[in-house]
Structure formats: C-alpha cells, structure tokens
N, C-alpha and C positions, 0 to 999 in steps of 0.2 A: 627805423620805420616811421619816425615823425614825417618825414614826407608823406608818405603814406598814407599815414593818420587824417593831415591836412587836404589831400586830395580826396579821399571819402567823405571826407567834411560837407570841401568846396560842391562834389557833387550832390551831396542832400540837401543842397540849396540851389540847386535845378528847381524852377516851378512844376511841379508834380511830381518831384523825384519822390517814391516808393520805396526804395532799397539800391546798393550797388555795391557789387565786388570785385577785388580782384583776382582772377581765377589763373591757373597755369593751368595750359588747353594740354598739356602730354601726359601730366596725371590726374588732371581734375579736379586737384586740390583747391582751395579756396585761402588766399593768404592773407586777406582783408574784406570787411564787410562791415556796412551800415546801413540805419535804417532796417525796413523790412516791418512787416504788421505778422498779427498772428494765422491768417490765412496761406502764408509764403515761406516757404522754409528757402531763403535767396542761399544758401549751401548749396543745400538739393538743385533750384534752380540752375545755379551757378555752375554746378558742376555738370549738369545735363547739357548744359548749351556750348559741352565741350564738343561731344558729337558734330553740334553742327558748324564751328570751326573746326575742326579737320577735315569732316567734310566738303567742306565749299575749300579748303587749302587743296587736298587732292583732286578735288574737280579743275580748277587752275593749273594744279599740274598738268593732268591726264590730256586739259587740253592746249599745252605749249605756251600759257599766257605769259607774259612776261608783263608782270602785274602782281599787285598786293592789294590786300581787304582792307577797303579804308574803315568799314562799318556794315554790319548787316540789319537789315532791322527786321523784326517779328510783331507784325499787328495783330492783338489778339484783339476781344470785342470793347474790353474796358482800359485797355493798358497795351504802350509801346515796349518791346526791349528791346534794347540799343547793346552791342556788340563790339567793342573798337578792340581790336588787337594791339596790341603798343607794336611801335615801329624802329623806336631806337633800342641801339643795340647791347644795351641794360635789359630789358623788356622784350625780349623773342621766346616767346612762347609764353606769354602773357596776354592776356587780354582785361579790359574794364566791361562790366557787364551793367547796366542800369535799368533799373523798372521805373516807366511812369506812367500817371496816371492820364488817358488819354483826356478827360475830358478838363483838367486844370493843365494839361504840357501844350507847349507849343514847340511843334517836334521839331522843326527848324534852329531853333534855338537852344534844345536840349543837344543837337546834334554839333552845334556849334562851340559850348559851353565844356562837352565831354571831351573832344578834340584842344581845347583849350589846357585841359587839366591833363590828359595824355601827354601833352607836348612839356608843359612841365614841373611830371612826376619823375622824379629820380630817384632807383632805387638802387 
C-alpha cells in the first residue's frame, strides 16, 4: 500500500485539497484517506458518493453508452468533489474521491492533477 500511501499524499498537495479517498464503489468501503478537517467525516463522505457511482454507471447502461466516467463533479457552495473512477484494470471498482476548497482550487487543474495520480496508482 506504499503506492497508496504516496498517491494520497500527491493529492493533498492539490491547491485546496481538503481530504481524499480511495473508496470501492460495490461495498463502500473506504481503503485509504487523508486529510479531512473536523467538520467532514471523508469515510462517511466517501462511502455515500458510492450511490452516486453506481448510479450514473447504471444510467450508462440502461442507456446503451458505450462509454466510461472519466470524473463527476459535485459543486456544493464552498467546496468541489471530484469523483474519478480508476480505469485500469487493477482498479475496477474503485474510485479516488477528493474535497476542495472552492475558493483556494482551481478546478481545472485539480481535475488534471487527480487524473495524473490515477494514471499512476498501482495497486
């Protein structure tokens, strides 16, 4: 899990990173996390924004896409969460979950940064 380790690292040195985990979207669990303040339980988080990967994966089915979730994002009023599912085939049924703070991130580059550290995490 030193890979791991290093990739939650690399993401809390996102500009605005907040917290991030890595969550398996089949049972919810959460099998790494950092960061995080004492308003944000990023577990709980983590494991709630499993719904909404499965969700949006069976909406993709139901309507024939032939396509994959590169990232969803969640704008709340003070804070992005970013969603990337990992896509290689180590990583299926996993996902990276990151909180930032909207007004130090610059979402474009958090978006770029997280995709970065996806591509290579090996686990």
């Amino acid at each position: 899990m030193g890979n791991l380790d290093i990739a939650l690292k690399n993401a809390m040195s996102i500009d605005g990173a907040i917290g991030v985990a890595l969550v398996d979207y089949t049972s919810g669990m959460t099998l790494g996390v950092a960061g995080g303040n004492g308003e944000v339980d990023l577990t709980v988080a983590a494991a709630g924004n499993t719904d909404v990967v499965r969700a949006k994966l069976r909406t993709i089915e139901m309507l024939n896409l032939n396509d994959e979730i590169e990232d969803i994002l969640i704008t709340l009023g003070s804070q992005y969460h970013l969603i990337r599912p990992l896509s290689n085939r180590t990583g299926k049924g996993l996902f990276l979950y990151l909180m930032v703070s909207k007004s130090r991130a610059n979402l474009a580059m958090a978006r770029h940064q997280l995709r970065a550290i996806e591509e290579s995490l090996e686990l």
